[in-house]
SEMI-881178 format. One record per residue: residue in three letters; x, y, z of N, C-alpha, C in turn. Coordinates in pm, whole numbers, padded with zeros to 5 digits, always signed. Each point is the difference from the previous one (the first is absolute). Example, Ala and Ser with C-alpha at 12.3 -4.5 7.8 and 13.67 -1.06 7.14 Angstrom:
BEGIN
Ala+01319-00569+00780-00089+00119+00000+00090+00120+00000Ser-00035+00105-00072+00082+00119+00006-00077+00109+00073
This chain:
BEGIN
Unk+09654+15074+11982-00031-00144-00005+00108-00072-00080Unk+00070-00101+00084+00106-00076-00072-00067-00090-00075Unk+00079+00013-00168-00031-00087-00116-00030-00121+00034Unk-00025-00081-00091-00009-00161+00010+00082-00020-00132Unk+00077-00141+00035+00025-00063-00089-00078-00051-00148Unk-00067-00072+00056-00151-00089-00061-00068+00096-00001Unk-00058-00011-00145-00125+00126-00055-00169-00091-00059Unk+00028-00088+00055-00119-00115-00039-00047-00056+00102Unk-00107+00037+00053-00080-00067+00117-00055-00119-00065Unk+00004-00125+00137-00042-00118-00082+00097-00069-00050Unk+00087+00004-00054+00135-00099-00025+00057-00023+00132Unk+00041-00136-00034+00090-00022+00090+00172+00077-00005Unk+00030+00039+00058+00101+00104+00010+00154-00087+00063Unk+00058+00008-00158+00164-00098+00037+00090+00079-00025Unk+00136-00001+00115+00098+00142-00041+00106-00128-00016Unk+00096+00028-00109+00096-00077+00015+00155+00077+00047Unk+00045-00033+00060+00132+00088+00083+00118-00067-00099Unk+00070+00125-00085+00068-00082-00032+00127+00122+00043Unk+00147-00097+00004+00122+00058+00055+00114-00013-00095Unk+00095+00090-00013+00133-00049-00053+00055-00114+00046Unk+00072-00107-00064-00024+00030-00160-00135-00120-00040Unk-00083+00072-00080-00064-00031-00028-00021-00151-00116Unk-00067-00086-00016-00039-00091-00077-00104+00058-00107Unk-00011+00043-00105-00138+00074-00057-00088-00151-00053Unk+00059-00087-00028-00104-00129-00024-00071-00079+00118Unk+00010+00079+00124-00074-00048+00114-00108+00146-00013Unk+00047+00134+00018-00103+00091-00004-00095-00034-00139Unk+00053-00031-00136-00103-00059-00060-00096-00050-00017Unk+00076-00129+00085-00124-00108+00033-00145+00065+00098Unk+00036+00043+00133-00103+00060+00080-00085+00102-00084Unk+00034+00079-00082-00098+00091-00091-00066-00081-00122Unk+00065-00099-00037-00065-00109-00101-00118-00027+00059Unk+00061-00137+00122-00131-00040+00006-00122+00061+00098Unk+00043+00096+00088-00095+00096+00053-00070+00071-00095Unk+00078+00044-00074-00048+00087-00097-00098-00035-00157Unk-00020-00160+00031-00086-00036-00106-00105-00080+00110Unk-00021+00033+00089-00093-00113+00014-00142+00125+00035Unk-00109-00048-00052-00154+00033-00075-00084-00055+00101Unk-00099+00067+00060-00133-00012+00062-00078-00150-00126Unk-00009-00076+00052-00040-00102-00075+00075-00072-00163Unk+00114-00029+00073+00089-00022-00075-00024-00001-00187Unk-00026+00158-00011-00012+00047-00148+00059+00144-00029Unk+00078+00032-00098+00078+00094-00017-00061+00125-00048Unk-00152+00001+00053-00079+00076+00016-00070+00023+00126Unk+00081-00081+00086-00039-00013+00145+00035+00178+00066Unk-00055+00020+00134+00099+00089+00107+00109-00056-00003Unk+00136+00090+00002+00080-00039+00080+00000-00063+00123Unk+00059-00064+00075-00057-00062+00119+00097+00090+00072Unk+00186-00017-00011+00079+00054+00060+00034+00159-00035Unk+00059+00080+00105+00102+00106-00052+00148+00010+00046Unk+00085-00028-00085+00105+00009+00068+00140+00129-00004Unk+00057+00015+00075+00079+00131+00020+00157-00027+00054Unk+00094+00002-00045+00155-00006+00012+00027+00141+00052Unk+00100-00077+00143+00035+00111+00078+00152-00031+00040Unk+00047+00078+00091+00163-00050+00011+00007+00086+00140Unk+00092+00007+00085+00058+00053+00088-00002+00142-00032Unk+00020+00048-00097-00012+00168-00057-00072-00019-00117Unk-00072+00103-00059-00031+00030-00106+00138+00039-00128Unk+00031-00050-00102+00079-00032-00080+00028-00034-00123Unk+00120-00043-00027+00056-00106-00096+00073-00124+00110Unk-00047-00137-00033+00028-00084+00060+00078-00094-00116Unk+00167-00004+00064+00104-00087-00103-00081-00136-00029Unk+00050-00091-00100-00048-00095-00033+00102-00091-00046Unk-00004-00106-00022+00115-00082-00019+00032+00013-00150Unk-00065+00069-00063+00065+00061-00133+00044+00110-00037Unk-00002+00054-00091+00052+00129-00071-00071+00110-00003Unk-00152-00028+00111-00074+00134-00039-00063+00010+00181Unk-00035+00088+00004-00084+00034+00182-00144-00053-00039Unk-00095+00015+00083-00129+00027+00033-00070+00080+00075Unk-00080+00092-00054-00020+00165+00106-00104-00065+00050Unk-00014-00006+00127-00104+00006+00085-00046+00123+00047Unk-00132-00009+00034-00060+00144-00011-00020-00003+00164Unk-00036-00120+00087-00052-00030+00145+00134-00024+00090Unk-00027+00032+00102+00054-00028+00096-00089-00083+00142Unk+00109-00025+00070-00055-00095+00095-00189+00028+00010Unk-00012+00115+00008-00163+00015+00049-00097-00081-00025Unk+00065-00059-00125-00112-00094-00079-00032-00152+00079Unk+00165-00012+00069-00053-00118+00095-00128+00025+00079Unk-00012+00092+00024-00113+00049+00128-00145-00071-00045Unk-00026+00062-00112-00098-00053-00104-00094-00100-00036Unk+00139-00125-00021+00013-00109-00074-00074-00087+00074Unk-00119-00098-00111-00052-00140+00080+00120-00041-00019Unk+00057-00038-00084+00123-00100-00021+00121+00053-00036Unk+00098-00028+00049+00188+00072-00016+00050-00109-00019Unk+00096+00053-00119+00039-00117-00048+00168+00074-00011Unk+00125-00085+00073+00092-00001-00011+00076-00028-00122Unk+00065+00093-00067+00075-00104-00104+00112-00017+00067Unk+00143-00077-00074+00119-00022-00009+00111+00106+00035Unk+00099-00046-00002+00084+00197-00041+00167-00096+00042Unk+00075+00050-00070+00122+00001-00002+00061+00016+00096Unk+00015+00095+00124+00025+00105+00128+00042-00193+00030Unk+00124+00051+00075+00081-00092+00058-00069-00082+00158Unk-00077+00124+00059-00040-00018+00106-00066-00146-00011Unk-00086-00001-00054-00179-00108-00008+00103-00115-00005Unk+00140-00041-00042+00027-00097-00011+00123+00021+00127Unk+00072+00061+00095+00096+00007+00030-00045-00041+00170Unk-00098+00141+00055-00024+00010+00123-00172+00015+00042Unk+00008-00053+00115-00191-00031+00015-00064+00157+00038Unk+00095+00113+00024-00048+00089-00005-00073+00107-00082Unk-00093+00063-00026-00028+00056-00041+00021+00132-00006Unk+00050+00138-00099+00023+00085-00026-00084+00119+00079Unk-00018+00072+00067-00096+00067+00042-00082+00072-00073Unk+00041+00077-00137-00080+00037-00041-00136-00113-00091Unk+00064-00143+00020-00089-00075-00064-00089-00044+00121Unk+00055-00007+00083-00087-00055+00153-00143+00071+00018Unk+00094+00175-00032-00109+00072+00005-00116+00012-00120Unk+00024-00012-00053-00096-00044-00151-00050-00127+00037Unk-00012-00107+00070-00074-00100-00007-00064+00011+00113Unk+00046+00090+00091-00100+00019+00134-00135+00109-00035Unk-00017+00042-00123-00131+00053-00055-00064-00105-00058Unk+00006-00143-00017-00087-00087-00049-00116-00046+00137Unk-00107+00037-00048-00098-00029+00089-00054-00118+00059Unk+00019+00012+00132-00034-00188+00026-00126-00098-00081Unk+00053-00113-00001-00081-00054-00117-00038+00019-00180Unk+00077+00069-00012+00057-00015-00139+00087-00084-00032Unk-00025-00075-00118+00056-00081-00085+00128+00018+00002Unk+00108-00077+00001+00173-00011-00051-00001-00043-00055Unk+00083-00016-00123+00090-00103-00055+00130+00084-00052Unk+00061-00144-00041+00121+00087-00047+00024-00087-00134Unk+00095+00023-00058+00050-00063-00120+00159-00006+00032Unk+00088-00111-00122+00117-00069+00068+00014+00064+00114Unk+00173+00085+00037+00057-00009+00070-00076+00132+00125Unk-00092+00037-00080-00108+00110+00133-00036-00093+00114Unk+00009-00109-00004-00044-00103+00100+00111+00073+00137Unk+00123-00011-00048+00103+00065+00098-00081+00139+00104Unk-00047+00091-00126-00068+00107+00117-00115-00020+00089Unk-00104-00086-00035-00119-00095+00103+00059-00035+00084Unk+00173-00067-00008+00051-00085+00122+00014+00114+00069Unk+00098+00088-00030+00024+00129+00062-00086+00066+00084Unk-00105-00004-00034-00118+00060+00058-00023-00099+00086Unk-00010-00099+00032-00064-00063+00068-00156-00056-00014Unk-00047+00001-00163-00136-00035-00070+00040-00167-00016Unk+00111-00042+00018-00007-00146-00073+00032-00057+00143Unk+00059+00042+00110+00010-00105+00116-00109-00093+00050Unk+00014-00115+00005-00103-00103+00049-00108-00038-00129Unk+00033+00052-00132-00061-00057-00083+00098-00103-00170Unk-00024-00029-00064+00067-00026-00138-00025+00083-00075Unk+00140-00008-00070+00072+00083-00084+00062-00039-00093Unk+00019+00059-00107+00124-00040-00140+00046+00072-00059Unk+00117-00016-00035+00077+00092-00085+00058-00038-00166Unk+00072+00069-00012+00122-00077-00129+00069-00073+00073Unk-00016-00113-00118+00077-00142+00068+00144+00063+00046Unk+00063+00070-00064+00154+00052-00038+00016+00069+00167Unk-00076+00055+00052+00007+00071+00131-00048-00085+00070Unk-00048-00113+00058-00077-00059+00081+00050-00055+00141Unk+00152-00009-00012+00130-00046+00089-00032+00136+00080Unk+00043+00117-00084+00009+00100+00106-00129+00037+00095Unk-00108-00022-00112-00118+00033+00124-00017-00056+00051Unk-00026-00160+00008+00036-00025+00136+00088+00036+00110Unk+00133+00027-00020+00059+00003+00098-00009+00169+00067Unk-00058+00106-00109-00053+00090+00074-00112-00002+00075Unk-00082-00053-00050-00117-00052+00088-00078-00105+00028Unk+00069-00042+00154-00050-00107-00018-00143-00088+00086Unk-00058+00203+00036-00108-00069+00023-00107-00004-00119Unk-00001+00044-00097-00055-00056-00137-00013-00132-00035Unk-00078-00070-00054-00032-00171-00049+00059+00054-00142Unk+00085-00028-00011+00061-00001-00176-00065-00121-00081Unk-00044+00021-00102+00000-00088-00105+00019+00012-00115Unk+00145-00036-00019+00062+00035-00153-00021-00031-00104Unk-00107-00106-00015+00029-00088-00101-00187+00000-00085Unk-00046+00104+00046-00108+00099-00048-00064+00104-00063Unk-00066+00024-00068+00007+00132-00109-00085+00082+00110Unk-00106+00006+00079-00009+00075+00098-00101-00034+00100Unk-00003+00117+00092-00054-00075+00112-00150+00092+00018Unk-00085-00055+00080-00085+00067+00067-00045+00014+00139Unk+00024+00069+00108-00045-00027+00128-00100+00113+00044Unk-00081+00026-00106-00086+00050+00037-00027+00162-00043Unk+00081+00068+00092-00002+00172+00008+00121-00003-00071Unk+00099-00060+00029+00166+00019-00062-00014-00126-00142Unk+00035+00016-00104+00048-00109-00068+00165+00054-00043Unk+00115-00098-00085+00089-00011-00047+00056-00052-00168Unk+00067-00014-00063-00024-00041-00154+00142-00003+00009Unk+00084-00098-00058+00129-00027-00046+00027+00097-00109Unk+00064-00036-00095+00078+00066-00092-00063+00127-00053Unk+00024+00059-00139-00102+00101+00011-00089-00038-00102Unk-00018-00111-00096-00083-00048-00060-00107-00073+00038Unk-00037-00070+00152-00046-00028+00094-00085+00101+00057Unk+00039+00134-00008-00060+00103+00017-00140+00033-00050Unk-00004-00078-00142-00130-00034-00089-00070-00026+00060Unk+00042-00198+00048-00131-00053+00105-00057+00031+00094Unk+00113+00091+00093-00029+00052+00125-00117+00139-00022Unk+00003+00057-00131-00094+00087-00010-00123-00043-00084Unk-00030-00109-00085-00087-00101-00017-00082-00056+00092Unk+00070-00024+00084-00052-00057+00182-00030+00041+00052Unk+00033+00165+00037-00071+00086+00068-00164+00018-00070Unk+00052+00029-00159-00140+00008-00051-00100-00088+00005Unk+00077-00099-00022-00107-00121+00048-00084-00036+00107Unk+00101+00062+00086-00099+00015+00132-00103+00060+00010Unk+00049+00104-00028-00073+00153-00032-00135-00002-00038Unk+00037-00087-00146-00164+00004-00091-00014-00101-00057Unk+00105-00078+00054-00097-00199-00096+00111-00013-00124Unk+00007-00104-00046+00063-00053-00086-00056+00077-00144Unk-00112+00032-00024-00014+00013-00125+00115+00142-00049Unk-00044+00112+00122+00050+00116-00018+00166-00016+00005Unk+00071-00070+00031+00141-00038+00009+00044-00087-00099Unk-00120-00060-00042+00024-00088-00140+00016+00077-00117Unk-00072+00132-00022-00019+00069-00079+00114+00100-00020Unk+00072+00041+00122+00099+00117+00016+00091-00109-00039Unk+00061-00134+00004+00081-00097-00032+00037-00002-00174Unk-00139-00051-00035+00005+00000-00166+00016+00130-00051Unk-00049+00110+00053+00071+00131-00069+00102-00003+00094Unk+00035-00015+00029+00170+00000+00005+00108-00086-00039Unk-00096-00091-00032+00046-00110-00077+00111-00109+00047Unk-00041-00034+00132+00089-00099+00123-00127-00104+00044Unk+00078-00122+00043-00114-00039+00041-00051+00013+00109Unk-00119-00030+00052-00124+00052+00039+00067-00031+00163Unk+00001-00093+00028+00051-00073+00189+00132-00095-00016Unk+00072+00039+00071+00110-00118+00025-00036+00047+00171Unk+00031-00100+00060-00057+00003+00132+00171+00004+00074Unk-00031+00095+00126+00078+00050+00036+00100-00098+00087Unk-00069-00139+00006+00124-00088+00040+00089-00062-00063Unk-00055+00013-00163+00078-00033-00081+00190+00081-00024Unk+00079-00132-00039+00166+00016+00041+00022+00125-00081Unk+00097+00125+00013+00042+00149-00012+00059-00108-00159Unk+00077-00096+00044+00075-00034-00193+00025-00149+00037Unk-00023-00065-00079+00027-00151+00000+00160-00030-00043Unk+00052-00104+00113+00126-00010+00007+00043-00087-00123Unk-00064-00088-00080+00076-00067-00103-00047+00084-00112Unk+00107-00095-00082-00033+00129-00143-00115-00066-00067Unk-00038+00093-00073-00131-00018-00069+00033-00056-00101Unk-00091-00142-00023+00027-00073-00095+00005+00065-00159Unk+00085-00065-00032-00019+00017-00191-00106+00021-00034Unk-00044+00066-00119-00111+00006-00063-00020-00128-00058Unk+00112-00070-00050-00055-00156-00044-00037-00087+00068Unk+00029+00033+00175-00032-00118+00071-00136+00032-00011Unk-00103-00183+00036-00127+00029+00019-00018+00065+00154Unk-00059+00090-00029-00046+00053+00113-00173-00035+00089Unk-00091+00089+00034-00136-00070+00111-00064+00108-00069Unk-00003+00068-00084-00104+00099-00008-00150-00062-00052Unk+00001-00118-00088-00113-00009-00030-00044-00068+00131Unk+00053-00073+00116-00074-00078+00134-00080+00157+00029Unk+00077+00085+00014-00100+00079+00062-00076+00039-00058Unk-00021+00029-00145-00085+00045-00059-00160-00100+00001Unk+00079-00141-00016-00110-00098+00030-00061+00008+00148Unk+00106+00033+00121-00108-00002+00099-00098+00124+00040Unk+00059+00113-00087-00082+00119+00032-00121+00007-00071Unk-00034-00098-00126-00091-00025-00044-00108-00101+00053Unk+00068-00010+00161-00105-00138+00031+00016-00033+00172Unk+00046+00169+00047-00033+00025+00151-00080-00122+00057Unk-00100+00044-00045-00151-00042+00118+00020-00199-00004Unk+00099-00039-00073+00022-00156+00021+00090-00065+00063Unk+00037-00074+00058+00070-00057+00047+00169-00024-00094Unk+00077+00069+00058+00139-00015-00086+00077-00075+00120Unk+00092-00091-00065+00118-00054+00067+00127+00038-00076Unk+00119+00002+00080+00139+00017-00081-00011-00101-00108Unk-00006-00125+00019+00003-00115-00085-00061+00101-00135Unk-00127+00035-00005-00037+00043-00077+00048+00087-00090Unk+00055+00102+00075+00062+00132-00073+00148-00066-00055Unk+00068-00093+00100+00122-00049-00105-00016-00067-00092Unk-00163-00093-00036+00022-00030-00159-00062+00087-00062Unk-00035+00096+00025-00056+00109-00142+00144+00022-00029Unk+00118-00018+00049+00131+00048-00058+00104-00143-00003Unk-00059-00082-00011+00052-00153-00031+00145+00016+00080Unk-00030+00027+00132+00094-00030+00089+00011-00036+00123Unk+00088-00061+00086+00003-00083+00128-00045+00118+00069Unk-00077-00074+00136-00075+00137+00064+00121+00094+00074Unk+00137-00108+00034+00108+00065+00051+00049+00102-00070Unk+00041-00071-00148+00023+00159-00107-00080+00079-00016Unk-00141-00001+00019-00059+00101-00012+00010+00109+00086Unk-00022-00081+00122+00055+00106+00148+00061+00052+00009Unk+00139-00058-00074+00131+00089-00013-00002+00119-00127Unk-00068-00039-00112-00014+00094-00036-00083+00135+00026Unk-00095-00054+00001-00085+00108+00062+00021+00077+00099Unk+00091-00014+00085+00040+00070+00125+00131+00108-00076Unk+00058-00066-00102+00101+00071-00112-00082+00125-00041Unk-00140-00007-00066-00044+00065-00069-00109+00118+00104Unk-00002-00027+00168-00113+00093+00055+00032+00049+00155Unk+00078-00116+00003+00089+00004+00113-00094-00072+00090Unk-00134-00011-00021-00079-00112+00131-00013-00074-00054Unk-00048-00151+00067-00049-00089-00037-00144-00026-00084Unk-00015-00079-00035-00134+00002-00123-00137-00039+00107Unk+00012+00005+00110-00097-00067+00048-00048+00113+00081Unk+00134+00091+00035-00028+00140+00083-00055+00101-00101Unk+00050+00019-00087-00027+00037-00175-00153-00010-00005Unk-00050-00128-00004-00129-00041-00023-00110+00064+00114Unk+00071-00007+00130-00158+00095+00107+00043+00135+00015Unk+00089+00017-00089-00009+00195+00010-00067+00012-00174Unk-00005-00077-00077-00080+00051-00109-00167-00035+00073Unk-00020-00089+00085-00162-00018+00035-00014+00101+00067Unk+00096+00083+00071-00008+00083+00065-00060+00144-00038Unk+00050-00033-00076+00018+00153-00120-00145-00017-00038Unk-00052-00112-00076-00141-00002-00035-00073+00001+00090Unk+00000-00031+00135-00065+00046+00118-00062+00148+00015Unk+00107+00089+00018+00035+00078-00003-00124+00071-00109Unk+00023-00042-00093-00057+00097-00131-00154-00018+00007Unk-00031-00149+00002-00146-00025+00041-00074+00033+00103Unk+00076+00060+00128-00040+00024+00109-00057+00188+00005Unk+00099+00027-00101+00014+00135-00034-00101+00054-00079Unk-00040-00121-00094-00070+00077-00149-00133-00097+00004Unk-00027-00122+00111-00114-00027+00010-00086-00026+00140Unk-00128-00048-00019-00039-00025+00095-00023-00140+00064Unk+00092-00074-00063-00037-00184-00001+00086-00023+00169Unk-00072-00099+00057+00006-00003+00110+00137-00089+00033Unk+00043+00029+00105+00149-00040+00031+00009-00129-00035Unk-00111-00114-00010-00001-00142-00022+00046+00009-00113Unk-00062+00055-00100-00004-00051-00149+00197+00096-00059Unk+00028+00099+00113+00151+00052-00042+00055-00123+00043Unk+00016-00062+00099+00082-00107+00022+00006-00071-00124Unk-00154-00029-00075-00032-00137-00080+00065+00051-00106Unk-00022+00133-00035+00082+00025-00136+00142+00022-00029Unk+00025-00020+00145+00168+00079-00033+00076-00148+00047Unk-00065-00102+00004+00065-00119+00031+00049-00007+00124Unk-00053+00076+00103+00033-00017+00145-00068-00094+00090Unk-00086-00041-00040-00103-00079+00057-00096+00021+00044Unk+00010+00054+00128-00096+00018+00169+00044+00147-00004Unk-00148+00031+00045+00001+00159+00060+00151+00030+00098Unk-00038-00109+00102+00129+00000+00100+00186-00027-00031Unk-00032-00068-00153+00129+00009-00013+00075+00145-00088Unk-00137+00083-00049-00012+00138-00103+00096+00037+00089Unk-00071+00033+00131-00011+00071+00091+00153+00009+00072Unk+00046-00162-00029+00127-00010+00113+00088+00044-00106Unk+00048-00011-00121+00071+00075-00067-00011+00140-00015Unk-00106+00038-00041-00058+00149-00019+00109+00057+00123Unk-00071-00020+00095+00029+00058+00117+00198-00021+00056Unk+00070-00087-00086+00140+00003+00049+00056+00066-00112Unk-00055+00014-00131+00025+00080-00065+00015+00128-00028Unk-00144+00062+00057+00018+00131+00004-00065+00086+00135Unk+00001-00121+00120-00016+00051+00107-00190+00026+00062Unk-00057-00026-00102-00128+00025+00018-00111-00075-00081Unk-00045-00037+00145-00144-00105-00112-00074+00057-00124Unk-00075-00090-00042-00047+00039-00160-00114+00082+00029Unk-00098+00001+00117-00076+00086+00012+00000+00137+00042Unk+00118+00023+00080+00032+00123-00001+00090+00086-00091Unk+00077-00132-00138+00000+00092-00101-00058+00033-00094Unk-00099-00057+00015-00123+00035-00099-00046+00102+00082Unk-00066+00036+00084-00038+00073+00066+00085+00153-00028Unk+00139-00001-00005+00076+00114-00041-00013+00009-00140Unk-00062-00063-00107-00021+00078-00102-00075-00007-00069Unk-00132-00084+00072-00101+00015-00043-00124+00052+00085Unk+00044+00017+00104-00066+00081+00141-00106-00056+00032Unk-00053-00039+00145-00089-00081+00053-00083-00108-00062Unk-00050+00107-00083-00116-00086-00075+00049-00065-00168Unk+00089+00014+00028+00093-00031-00188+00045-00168+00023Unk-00088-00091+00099+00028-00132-00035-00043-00090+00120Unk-00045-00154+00010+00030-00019+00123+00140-00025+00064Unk-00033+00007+00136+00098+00009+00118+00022-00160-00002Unk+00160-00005-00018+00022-00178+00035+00023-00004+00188
């Protein structure tokens, strides 16, 4: 009887493939935050995940520093995996030619249909390769983004993103981006609280949302300039009311134009886009952790109308509020909007 990878029935089961030359602050990240997140987001919880690093051979896998990393797995573990997660790698190929290596072809042709992808930075290159990203969006490192397009160009590129989701495949820019993209998965996974929790012990913050810009093009103001932090602090204290820009630019005694401009300095969106992804977020959490009916989430999160919850909810993260309540609080865990 051939071994198994995974020795824990019941976890969700993530192999991360990693290749020469390696990034070790991307394999980090995937064992961080997989690796802290708790059956009811308490550090006395179940584990929820198990995860397992594999490579093309069983090994020492180079790294972009001064030391290897022994991997104990080989490809098999793809076989396995709910979720495979690509890292990065140095190898000239991922950035040169749309082909793929055969012995890597053959290692990704053991991932079982309908399992999870993603990749982190420049792994996006091997999804193209494969043919997992055609006809959907994608992102990379801003620094590579010329070339992937022009290697592939039936991919929807969007460069100017920390990462993507289309579903079965997602993508993550740089490799610090790699965070959110595995935050997001969790989030999906098990609700905000449990991703909130693997965040603060790890000590990043909790959601930057994946349309938000990979790096903001002007420089970041002085520490002496006034900056917007207290507008937001004032409007996050007061969701469920009616905010206007006017408003948020005099909590910082400035023209609503400078404010705009700054604030777009300091987040890279606008304060008004800013403002329905934080109602969003409280959506989200109330929908998750109570049973108050979709009317009164609108009323509290300053959205208004059930129907307008609903029309954001739903371009946001693809799915009405009742069927995400329904995913994590199961049938009877609320009413149905």
């Amino acid at each position: 009887m051939a071994m198994t990878v995974f020795t824990h029935p019941g976890r969700h089961r993530v192999a991360v493939l990693a290749r020469a030359v390696l990034l070790p602050i991307e394999l980090g990240i995937v064992h961080q935050c997989f690796g802290q997140a708790r059956q009811g987001a308490s550090a006395d919880g179940e584990p929820l995940y198990e995860v397992a690093t594999c490579s093309l051979a069983p090994g020492d896998v180079r790294t972009d520093g001064d030391f290897t990393v022994a991997v104990a797995h080989g490809p098999e573990a793809l076989a396995e995996a709910d979720t495979v997660i690509v890292l990065s790698s140095y190898e000239d190929y991922v950035q040169e030619s749309p082909e793929l290596p055969a012995p890597l072809a053959e290692a990704l042709a053991l991932i079982r249909p309908g399992v999870r992808v993603a990749s982190i930075c420049t792994g996006a290159f091997v999804l193209a390769s494969a043919g997992l990203l055609d006809g959907r969006t994608a992102t990379t490192h801003w620094r590579y983004t010329e070339r992937f397009a022009r290697l592939f160009p039936r991919v929807g590129l969007d460069p100017d993103v920390l990462y993507t989701d289309s579903g079965s495949v997602l993508t993550s820019a740089g490799c610090a981006s790699g965070i959110d993209l595995c935050l997001h998965m969790i989030r999906r996974d098990h609700g905000t609280a449990v991703a909130g929790d693997v965040a603060r012990r790890t000590v990043v913050p909790p959601h930057r949302e994946g349309g938000q810009a990979q790096f903001i093009r002007r420089p970041v103001p002085e520490r002496s300039a006034p900056g917007t932090s207290a507008a937001r602090d004032w409007a996050l204290r007061r969701l469920q009311d009616p905010i206007t820009l006017g408003q948020l630019a005099a909590r910082e005694s400035m023209s609503v134009r400078h404010f705009t401009r700054r604030f777009r300095e300091e987040s890279g969106m606008t304060p008004m886009a800013w403002l329905t992804r934080q109602r969003i977020e409280l959506a989200r959490e109330l929908l998750e952790e109570s049973d108050m009916p979709v009317e009164q989430v609108a009323a509290r999160t300053g959205l208004g109308t059930a129907a307008n919850l609903r029309q954001h909810f739903h371009a946001a993260l693809g799915v009405p509020p009742s069927a995400y309540r329904t995913t994590f609080r199961g049938p009877a865990g609320g009413r149905q909007s």
